[in-house]
Kinemage of the C-alpha trace (Angstrom):
@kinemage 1
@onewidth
@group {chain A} dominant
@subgroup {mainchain}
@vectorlist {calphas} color= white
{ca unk a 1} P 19.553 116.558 84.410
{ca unk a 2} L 21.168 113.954 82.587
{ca unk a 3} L 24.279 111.784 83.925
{ca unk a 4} L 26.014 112.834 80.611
{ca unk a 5} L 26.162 116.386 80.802
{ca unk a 6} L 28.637 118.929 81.785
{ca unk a 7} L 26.179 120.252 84.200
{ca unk a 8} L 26.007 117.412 86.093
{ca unk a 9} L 30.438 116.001 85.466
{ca unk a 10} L 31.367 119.389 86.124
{ca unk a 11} L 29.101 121.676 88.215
{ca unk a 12} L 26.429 119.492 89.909
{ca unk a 13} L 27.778 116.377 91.138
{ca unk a 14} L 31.104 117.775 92.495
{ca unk a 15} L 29.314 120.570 94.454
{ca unk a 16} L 27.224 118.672 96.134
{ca unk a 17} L 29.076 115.487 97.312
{ca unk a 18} L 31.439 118.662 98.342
{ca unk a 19} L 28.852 120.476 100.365
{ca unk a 20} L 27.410 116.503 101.495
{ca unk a 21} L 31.083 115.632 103.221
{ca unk a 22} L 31.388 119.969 104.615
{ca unk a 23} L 27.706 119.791 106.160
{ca unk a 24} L 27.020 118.555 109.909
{ca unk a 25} L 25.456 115.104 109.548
{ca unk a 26} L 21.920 116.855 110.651
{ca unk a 27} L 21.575 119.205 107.622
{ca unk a 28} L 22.928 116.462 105.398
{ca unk a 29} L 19.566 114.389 104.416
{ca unk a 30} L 17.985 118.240 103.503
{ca unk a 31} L 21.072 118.911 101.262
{ca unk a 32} L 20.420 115.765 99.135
{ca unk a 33} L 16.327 116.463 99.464
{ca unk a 34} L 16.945 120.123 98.198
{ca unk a 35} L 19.544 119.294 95.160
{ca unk a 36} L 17.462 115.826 94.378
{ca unk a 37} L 14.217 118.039 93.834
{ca unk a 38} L 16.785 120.226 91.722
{ca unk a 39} L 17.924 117.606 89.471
{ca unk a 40} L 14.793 116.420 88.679
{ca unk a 41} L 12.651 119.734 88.121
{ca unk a 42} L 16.046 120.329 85.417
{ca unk a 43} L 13.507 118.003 83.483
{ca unk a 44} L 10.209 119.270 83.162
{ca unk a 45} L 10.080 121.159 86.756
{ca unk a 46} L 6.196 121.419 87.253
{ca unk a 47} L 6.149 117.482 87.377
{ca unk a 48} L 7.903 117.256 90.956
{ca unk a 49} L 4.054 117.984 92.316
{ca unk a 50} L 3.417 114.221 90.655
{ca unk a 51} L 6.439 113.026 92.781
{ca unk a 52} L 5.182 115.004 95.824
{ca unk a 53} L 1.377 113.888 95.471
{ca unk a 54} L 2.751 110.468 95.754
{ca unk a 55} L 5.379 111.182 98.731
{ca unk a 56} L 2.677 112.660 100.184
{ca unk a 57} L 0.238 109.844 99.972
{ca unk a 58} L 2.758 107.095 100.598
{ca unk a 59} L 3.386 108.810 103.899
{ca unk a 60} L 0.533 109.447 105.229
{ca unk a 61} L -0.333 105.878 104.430
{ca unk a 62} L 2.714 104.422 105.722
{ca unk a 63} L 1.128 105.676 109.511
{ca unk a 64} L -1.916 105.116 108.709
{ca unk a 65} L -1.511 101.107 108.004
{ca unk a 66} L 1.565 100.695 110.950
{ca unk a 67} L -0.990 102.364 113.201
{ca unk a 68} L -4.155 99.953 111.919
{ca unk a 69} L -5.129 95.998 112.529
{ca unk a 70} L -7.668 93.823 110.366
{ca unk a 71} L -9.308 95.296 107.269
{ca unk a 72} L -8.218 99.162 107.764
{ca unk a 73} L -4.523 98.320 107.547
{ca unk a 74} L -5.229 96.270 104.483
{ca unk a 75} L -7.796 99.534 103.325
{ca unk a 76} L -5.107 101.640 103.654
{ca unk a 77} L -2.539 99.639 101.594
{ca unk a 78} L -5.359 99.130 98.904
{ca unk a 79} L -5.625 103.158 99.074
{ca unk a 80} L -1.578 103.775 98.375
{ca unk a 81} L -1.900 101.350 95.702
{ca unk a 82} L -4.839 102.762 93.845
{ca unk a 83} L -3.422 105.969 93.902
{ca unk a 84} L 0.195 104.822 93.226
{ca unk a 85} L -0.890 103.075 90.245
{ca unk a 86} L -3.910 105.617 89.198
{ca unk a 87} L -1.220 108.614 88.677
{ca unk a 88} L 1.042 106.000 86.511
{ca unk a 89} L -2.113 104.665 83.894
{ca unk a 90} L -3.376 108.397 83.696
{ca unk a 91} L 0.215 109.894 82.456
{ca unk a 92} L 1.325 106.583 81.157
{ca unk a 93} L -1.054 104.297 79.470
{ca unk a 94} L -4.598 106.634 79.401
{ca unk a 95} L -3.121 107.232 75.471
{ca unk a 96} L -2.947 103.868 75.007
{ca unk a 97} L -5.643 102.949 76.178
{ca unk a 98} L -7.517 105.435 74.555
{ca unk a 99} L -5.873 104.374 71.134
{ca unk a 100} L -6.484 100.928 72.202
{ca unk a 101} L -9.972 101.705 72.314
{ca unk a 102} L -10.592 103.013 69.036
{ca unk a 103} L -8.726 100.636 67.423
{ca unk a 104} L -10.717 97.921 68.535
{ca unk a 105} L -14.231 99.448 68.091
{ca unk a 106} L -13.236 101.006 64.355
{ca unk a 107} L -12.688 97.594 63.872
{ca unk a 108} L -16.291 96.431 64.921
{ca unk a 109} L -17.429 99.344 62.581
{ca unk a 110} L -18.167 101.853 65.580
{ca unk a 111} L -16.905 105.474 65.398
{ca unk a 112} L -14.307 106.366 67.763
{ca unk a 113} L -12.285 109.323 68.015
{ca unk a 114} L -9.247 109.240 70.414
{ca unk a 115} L -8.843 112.109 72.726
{ca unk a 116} L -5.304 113.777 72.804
{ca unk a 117} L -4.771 115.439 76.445
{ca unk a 118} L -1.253 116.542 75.434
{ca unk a 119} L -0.170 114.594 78.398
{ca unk a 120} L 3.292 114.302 78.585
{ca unk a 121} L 4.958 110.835 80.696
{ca unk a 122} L 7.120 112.217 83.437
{ca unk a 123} L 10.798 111.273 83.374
{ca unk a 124} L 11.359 108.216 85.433
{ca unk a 125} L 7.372 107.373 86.679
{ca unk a 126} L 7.457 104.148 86.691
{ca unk a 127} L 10.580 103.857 89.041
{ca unk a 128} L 9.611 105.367 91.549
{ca unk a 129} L 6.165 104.762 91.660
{ca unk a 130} L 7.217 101.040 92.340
{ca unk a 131} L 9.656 102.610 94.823
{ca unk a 132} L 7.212 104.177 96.553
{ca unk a 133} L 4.680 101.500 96.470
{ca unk a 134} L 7.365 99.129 97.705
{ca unk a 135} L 7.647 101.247 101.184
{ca unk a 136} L 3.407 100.602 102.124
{ca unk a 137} L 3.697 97.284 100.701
{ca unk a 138} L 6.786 96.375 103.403
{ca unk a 139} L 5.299 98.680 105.683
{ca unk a 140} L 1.939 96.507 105.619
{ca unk a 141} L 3.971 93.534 106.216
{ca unk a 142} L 5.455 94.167 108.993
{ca unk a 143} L 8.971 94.364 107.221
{ca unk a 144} L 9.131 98.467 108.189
{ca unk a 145} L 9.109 100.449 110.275
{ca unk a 146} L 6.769 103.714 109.229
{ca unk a 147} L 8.893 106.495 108.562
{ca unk a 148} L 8.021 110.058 111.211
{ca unk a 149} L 9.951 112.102 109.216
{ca unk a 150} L 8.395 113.477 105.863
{ca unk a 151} L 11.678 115.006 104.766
{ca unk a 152} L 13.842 111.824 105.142
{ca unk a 153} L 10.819 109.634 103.590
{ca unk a 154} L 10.316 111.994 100.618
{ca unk a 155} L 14.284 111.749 99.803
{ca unk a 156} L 13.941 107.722 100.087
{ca unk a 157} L 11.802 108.326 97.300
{ca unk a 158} L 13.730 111.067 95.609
{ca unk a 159} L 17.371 110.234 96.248
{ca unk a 160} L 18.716 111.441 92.799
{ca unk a 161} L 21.103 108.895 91.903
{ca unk a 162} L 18.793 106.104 91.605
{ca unk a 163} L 15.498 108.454 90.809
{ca unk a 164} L 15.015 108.257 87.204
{ca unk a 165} L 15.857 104.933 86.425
{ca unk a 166} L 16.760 102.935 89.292
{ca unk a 167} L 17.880 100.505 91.016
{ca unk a 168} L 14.286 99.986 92.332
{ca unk a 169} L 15.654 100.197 95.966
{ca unk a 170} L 13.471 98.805 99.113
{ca unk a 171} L 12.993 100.758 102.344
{ca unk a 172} L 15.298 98.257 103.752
{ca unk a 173} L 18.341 98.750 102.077
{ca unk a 174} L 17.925 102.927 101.292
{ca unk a 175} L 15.431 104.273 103.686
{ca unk a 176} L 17.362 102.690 106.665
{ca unk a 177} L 20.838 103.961 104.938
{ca unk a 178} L 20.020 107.990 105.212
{ca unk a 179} L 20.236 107.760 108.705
{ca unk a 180} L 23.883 106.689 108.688
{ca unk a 181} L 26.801 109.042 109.204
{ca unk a 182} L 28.670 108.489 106.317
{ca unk a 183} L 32.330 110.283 106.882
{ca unk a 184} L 35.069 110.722 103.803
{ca unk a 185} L 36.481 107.591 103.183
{ca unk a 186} L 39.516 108.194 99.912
{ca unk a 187} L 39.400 104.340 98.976
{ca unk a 188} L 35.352 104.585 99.117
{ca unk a 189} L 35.395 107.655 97.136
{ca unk a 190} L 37.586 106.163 94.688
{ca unk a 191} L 36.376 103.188 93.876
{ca unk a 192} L 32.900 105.282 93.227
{ca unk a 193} L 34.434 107.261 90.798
{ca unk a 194} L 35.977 104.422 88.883
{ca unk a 195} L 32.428 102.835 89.096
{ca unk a 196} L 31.034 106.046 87.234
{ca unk a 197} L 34.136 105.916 84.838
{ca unk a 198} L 32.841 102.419 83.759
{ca unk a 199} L 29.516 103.717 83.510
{ca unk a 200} L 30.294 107.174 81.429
{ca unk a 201} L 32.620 104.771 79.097
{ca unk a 202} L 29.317 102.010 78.604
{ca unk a 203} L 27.304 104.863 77.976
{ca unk a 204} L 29.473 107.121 75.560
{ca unk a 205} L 31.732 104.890 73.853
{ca unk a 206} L 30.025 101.817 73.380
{ca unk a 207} L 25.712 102.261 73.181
{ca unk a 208} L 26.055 105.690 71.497
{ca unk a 209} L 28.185 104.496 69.232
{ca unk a 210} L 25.577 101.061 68.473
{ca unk a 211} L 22.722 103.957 69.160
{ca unk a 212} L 23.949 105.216 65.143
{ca unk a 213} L 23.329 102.064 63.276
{ca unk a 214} L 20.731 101.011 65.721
{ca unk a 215} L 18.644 103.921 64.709
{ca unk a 216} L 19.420 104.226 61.092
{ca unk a 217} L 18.489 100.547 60.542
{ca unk a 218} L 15.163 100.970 62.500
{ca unk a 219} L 13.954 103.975 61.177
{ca unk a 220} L 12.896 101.927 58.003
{ca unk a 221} L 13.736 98.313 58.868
{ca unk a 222} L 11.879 97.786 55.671
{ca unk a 223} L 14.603 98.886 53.330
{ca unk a 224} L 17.016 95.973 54.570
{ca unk a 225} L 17.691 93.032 54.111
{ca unk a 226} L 18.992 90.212 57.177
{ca unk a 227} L 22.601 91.425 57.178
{ca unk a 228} L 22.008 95.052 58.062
{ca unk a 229} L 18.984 94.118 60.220
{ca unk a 230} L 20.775 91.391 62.579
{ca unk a 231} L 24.161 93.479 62.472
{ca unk a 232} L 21.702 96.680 64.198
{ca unk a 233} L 19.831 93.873 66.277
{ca unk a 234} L 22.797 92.642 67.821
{ca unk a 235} L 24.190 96.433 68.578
{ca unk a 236} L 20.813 97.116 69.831
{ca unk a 237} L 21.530 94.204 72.450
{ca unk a 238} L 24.435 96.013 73.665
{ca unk a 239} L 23.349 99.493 73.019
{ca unk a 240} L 20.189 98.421 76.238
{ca unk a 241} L 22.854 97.280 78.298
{ca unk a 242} L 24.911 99.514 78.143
{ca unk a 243} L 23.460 102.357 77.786
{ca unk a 244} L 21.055 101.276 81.384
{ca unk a 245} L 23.802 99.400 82.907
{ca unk a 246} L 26.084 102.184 82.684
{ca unk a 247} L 23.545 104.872 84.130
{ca unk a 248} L 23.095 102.106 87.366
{ca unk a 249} L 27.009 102.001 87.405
{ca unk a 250} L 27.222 105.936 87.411
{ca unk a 251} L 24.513 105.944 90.195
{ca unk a 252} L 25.707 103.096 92.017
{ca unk a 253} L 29.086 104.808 92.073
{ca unk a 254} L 28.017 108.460 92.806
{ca unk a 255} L 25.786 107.035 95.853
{ca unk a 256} L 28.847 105.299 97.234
{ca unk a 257} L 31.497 108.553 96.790
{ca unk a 258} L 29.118 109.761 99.693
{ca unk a 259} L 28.772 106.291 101.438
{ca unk a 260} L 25.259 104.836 100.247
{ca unk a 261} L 25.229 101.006 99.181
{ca unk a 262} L 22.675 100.975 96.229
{ca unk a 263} L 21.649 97.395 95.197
{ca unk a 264} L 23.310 95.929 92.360
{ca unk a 265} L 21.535 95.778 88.924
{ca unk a 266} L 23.051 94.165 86.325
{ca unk a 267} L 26.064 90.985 86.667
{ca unk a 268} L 26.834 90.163 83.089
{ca unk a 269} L 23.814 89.220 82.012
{ca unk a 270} L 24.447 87.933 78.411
{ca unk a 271} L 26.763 85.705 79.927
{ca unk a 272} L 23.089 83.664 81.368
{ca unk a 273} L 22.672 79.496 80.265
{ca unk a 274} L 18.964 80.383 80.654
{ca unk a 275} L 16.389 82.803 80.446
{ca unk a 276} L 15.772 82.322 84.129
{ca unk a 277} L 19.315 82.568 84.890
{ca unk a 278} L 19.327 85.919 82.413
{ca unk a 279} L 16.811 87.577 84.204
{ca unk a 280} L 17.995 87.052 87.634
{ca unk a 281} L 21.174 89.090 86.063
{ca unk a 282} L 19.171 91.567 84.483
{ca unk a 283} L 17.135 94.195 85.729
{ca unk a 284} L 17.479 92.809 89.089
{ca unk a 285} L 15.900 95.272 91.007
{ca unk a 286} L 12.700 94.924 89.041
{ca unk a 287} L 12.885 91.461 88.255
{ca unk a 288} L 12.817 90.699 92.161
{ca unk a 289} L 10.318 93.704 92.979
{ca unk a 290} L 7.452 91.507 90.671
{ca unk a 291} L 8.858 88.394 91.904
{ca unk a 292} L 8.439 89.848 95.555
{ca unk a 293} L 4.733 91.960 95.348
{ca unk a 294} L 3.053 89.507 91.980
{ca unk a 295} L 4.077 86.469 91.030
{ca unk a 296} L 4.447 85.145 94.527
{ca unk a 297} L 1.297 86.315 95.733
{ca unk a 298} L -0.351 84.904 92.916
{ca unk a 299} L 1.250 81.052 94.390
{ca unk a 300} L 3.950 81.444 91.993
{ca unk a 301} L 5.279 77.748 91.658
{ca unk a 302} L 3.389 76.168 94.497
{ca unk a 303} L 0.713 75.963 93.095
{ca unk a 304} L -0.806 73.300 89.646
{ca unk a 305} L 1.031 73.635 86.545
{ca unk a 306} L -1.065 75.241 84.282
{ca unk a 307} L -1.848 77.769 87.022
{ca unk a 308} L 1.912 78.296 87.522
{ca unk a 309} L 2.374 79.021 83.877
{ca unk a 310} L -0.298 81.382 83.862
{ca unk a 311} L 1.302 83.137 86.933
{ca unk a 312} L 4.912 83.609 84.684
{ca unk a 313} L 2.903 84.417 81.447
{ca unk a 314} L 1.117 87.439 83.300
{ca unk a 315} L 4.194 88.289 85.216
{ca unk a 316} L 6.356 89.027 82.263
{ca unk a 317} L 3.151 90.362 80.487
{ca unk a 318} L 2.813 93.437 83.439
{ca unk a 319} L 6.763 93.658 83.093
{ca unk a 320} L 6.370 94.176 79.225
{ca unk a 321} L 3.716 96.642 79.920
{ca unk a 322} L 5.635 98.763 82.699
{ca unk a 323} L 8.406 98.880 80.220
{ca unk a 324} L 6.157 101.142 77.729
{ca unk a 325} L 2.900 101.981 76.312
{ca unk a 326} L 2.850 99.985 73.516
{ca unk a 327} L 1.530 96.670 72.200
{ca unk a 328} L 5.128 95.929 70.784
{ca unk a 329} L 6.342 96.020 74.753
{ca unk a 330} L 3.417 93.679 75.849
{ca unk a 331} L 4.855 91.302 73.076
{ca unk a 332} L 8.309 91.485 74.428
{ca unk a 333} L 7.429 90.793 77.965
{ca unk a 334} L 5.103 88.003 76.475
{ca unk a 335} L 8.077 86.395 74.602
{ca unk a 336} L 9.982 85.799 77.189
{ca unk a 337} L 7.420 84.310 79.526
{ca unk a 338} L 6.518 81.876 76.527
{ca unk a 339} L 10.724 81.015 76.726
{ca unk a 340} L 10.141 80.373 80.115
{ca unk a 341} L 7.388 78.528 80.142
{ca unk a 342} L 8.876 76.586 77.209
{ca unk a 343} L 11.929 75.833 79.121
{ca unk a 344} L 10.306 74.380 82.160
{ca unk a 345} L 7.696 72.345 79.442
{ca unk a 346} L 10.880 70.890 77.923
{ca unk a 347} L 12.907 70.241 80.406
{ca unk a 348} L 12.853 66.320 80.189
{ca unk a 349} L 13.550 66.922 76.652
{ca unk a 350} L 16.671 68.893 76.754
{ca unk a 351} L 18.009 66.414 79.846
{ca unk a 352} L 17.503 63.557 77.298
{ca unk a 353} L 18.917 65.146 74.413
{ca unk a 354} L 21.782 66.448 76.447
{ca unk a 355} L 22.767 62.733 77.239
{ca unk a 356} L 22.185 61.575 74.145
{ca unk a 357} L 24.964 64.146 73.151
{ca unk a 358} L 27.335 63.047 75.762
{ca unk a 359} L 27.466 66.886 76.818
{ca unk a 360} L 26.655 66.189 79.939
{ca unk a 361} L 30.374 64.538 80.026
{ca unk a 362} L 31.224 67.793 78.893
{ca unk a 363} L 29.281 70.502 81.024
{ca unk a 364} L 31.578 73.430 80.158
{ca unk a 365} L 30.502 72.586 77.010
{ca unk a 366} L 26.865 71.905 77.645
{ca unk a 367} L 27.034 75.629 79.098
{ca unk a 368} L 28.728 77.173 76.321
{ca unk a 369} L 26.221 75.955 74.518
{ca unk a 370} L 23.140 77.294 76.675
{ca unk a 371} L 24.528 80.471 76.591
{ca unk a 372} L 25.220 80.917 72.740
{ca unk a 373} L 21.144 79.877 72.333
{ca unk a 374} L 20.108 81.894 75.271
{ca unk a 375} L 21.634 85.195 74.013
{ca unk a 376} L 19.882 84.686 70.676
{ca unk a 377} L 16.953 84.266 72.226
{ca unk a 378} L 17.074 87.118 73.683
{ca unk a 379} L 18.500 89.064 70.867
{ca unk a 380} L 15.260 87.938 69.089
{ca unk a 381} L 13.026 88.905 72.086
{ca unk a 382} L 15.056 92.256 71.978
{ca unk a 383} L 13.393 93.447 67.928
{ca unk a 384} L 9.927 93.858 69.706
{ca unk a 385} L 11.587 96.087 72.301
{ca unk a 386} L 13.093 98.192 69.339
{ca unk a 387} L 10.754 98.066 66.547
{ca unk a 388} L 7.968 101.090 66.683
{ca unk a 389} L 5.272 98.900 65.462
{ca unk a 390} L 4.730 94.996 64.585
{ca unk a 391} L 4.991 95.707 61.031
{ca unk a 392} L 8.821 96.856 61.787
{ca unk a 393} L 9.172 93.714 63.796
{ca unk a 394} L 8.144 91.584 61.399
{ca unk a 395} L 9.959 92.888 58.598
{ca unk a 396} L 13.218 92.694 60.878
{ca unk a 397} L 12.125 89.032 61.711
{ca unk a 398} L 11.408 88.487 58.157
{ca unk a 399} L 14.613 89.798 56.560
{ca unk a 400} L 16.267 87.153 58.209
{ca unk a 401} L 14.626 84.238 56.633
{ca unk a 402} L 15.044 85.820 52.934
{ca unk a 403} L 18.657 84.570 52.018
{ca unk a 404} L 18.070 85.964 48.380
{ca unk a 405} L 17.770 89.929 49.812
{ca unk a 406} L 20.218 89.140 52.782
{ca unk a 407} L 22.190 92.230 51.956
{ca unk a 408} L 20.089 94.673 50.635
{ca unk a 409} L 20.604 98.588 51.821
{ca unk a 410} L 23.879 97.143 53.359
{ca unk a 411} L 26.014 99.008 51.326
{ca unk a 412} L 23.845 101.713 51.645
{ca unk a 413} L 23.993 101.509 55.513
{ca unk a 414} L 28.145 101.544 55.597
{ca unk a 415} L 28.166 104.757 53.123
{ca unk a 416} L 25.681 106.756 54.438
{ca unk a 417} L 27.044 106.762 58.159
{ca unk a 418} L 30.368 105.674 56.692
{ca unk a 419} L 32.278 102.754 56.485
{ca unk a 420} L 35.043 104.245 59.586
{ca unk a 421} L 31.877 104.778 61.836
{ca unk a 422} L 30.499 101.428 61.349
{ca unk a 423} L 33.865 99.491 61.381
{ca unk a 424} L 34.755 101.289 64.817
{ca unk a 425} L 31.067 100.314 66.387
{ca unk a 426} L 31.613 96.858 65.568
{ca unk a 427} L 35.462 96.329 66.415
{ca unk a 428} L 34.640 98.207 69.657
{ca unk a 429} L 31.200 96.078 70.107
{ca unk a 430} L 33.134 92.787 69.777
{ca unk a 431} L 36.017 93.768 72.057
{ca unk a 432} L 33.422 94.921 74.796
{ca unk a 433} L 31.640 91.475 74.497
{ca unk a 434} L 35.282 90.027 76.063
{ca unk a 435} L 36.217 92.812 78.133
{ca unk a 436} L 32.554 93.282 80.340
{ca unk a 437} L 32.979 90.138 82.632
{ca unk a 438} L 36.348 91.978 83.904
{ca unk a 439} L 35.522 95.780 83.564
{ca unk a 440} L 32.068 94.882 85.666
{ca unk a 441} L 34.066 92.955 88.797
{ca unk a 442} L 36.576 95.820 88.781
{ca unk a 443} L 33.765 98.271 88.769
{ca unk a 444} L 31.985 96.398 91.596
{ca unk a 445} L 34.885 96.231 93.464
{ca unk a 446} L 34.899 92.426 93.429
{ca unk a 447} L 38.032 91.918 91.554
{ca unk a 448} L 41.536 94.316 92.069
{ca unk a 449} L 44.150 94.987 89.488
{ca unk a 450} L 47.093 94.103 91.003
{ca unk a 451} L 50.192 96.999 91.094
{ca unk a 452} L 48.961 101.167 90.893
{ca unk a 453} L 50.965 101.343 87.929
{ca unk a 454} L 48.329 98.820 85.567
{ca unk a 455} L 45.076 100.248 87.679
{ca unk a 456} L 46.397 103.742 86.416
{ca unk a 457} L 46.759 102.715 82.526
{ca unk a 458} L 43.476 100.377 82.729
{ca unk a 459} L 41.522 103.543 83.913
{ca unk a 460} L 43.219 106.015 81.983
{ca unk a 461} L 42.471 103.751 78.835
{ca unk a 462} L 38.884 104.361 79.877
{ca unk a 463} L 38.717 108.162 80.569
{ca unk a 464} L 41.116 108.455 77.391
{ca unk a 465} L 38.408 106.157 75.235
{ca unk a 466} L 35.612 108.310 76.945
{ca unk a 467} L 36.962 111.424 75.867
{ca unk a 468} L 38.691 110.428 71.965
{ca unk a 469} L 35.685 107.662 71.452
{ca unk a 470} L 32.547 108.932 73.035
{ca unk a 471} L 29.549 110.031 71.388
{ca unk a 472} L 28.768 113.150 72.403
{ca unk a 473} L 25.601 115.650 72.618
{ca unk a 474} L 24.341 114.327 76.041
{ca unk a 475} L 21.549 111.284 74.372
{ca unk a 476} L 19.286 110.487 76.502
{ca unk a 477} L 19.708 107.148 78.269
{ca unk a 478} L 16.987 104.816 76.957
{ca unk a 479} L 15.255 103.729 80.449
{ca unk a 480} L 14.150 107.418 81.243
{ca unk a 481} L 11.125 107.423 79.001
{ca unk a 482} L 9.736 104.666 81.340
C-alpha cells in the first residue's frame, strides 16, 4: 500500500491510529501486527512468508545466542546472518549474478545462457533484512535483551510505517518503544500530521513533478545535448530527496500521531561542506547501520592508511550494491568512496590552498564554497544512480563536455511535455532549494512559527499546493524497489 494513495489518506491510516488510541494497551501491539501484515501483503501478499521466514529465524536466533557462551553464540549469529543475507542475494542479486556470469564468460568465448527464474524482488527486502539482522547482531553483543514474545518481535520487524523503506531502526530505539503506553496526546498528534503534510507535499508537488523531465530526459539521454541533460540531473537530485525524504517524513510523522519516536533520516543534506558531512545527513539510518556492523569491524580508521582506504572503498562499494542490482549502483557507491578517499588524500592540499586564498579569513565563505562543490559532486555521483546502463551515463557525462551540441533536443524537451510543465518544475525546484532548511525544522518540530494565525496559512499553503500542484496517480516512491 503506498503512502500516496487514497487507501491509505483516507481509509487505512485513519482507522487504525483510531482503533490504536480505542484499544486497551494489551491488544494494541496485535492491532499494528495484524494491519502491518495488511499493508504489506496490499503488495504482492504471498511475499509476507519471506518476511516471516526471516522473523522466524531472527527469533529463534535471538534465544538461541542470549542463551549461548564461546563459539555457539557466535555460530548462531553466523546462522541469522547467512540466512538473513541468503534470502536477500537469491531474490535480489541471483539475476545479476547470473547475468554477471555470462557476461564475463561470453566474453572469454564460453557459452553461457542465463537462467530466468521469474523471480520477482520483494517490496522493501533490503530494509528490513538489515533491520532484522541488526536485532542478532545487538543481541550478540550484549546491547539486547532477546525478545520472549514472537508477536511483539515480528512487529519490530514489521512496524508498517518504517517497513518498506525505512528508517533502518535498531532494537534499541523501536523494539524497546512497543512496550510503551502511548495515550492521545493533541499537540503530539498534530505535529505528526504536519510532519506527513511536509512529506505528501515533497513527494507530490516537488519529485513528481522533477520525476517528468527526469524520466523523459533518461529514457534516451542520447538524444540531448548538456542543457537538457544537467537541467534533468539536477531535478533528479531533488526528485531522490524528496521523493525518500518525504516517505521518512510521512512515516516519521504517522509513527508519532500514535506516540513512536522513529530515528531521523535526512537533515538537509545538500546543504553538506563535504561528502563526509553529506552522508552523515543522508540516509542516516543506513549510513550508521554499515558504519556500526562493517566498516568498524573491519578497523575502520585505526588502522594503516592504505588499509583504511580500502575499508571506505568497500564500504561504499556494499552500500552501492544494497542500493540495486546493477553494475551502474556499484559505480555510484564506488564514486563516492573515491571522493572520500580523495578528500582525506588531499587534505593538506586544500588547507594550503585555502590560506593561500585568505578564505580561511573568511570561513562563511570558505563554506559556501565547500558546499557549492560538494553538491556537484554529488549531482555527478547521482547520473550513475539514474542512468540504466553505463552507456546512458556516459552519454549524460559526455553531453556536458560538448559545448557545440549543448542544446540539442532542448526544445524538443520543453514542447513535448510543454513549456508550462517544465517552467513550473523548475520555478518550484528553485524555490524548494530555499524553503527546505525551514520546512524540515518545522516538520521536525525543532523550529515553531510564531502566532496560529501564520502556522495556519504556512500549512494551508502546503495542503493547498498538495492538492492544486501535486502529481497525481499514486508513483511509486523510488526506495521501494530496494
Amino acid at each position: 500500500m503506498l503512502f500516496n494513495s487514497f487507501a491509505f489518506c483516507f481509509v487505512f491510516f485513519p482507522l487504525v491510529t483510531a482503533a490504536y488510541f480505542l484499544l486497551p494497551h494489551r491488544y494494541r501491539w496485535a492491532l499494528l501486527l495484524g494491519a502491518s501484515c495488511w499493508f504489506y501483503m496490499a503488495f504482492v501478499p504471498v511475499y509476507i512468508l519471506i518476511l516471516a521466514f526471516t522473523i522466524l529465524v531472527d527469533y529463534v536466533a535471538g534465544l538461541l545466542i542470549e542463551g549461548s557462551t564461546g563459539r555457539r553464540r557466535k555460530a548462531w549469529l553466523v546462522a541469522s546472518i547467512v540466512a538473513n543475507l541468503g534470502v536477500l542475494a537469491f531474490f535480489k542479486y541471483y539475476a545479476f549474478l547470473d547475468q554477471s556470469i555470462a557476461a564475463l564468460l561470453q566474453a572469454a568465448g564460453l557459452a553461457y545462457a542465463p537462467t530466468d527464474l521469474g523471480i520477482l524482488l520483494p517490496i522493501g527486502l533490503s530494509f528490513h533484512t538489515f533491520q532484522s539482522l541488526s536485532y542478532t547482531i545487538e543481541v550478540y553483543r550484549g546491547h539486547q535483551k532477546a525478545e520472549r514474545r514472537p508477536g511483539l518481535f515480528a512487529l519490530y520487524v514489521m512496524f508498517y510505517p518504517q517497513l518498506v523503506a525505512g528508517p533502518i531502526e535498531r532494537p534499541g530505539n523501536l523494539l524497546n518503544q512497543l512496550d510503551h503506553v502511548h495515550r492521545w496526546d493533541h499537540a503530539r498528534v498534530v505535529h505528526g500530521l504536519q510532519q506527513m503534510l511536509w512529506g505528501f507535499f515533497k513527494k507530490l508537488v516537488i519529485a513528481d513533478r522533477c520525476a517528468v523531465v527526469v524520466d523523459h530526459v533518461y529514457a534516451d539521454p542520447q538524444a540531448f545535448g548538456g542543457a537538457a541533460t544537467l537541467l534533468a540531473t539536477y531535478l533528479f537530485a531533488l526528485q531522490i530527496y524528496c521523493d525518500f525524504s518525504g516517505y521518512t517524513d510521512i512515516a516519521l510523522g504517522a509513527a508519532r500521531v500514535m506516540g513512536f519516536d522513529l530515528m531521523v533520516n535526512f537533515r538537509t543534506p545538500y546543504r553538506s561542506a563535504s561528502i563526509s558531512e553529506f552522508w552523515s545527513r543522508w540516509h542516516i539510518s543506513l549510513s550508521s547501520w554499515f558504519r556500526d556492523y562493517v566498516y568498524i569491524p573491519l578497523g575502520g580508521n585505526r588502522v594503516v592508511r592504505w588499509r583504511w582506504y580500502m575499508n571506505l572503498l568497500l564500504v561504499f562499494l556494499l552500500s552501492g550494491l544494497w542500493h540495486g542490482a546493477s553494475w551502474t549502483y556499484v559505480a555510484w557507491g564506488g564514486v563516492h568512496g573515491l571522493y572520500l578517499i580523495g578528500a582525506i588524500a588531499l587534505a593538506g592540499v586544500r588547507g594550503r590552498v585555502v590560506r593561500f586564498l585568505g578564505l580561511h579569513r573568511h570561513p562563511r565563505l570558505d563554506r559556501a564554497l565547500d558546499v557549492i562543490i560538494t553538491v556537484h559532486l554529488v549531482v555527478a555521483g547521482w547520473v550513475f544512480f539514474r542512468a540504466a546502463t553505463f552507456a546512458d551515463a556516459w552519454a549524460v557525462l559526455g553531453s556536458w563536455l560538448r559545448p557545440d551540441a549543448w542544446w540539442t533536443g532542448f526544445a524538443g524537451l520543453v514542447h513535448e511535455l510543454g513549456a508550462g510543465i517544465v517552467l513550473t518544475t523548475v520555478v518550484l525546484a528553485v524555490g524548494f532549494v530555499g524553503l527546505d532548511p525551514w520546512g524540515d525544522a518545522l516538520a521536525k518540530g525543532e523550529r515553531r512559527i510564531a502566532g496560529r494565525p501564520l502556522r495556519y496559512a504556512w500549512f494551508g499553503a502546503l495542503l493547498a499546493a498538495c492538492l492544486v500542484l501535486g502529481q497525481y496517480g499514486s508513483a511509486m516512491f523510488i526506495y521501494f524497489q530496494f
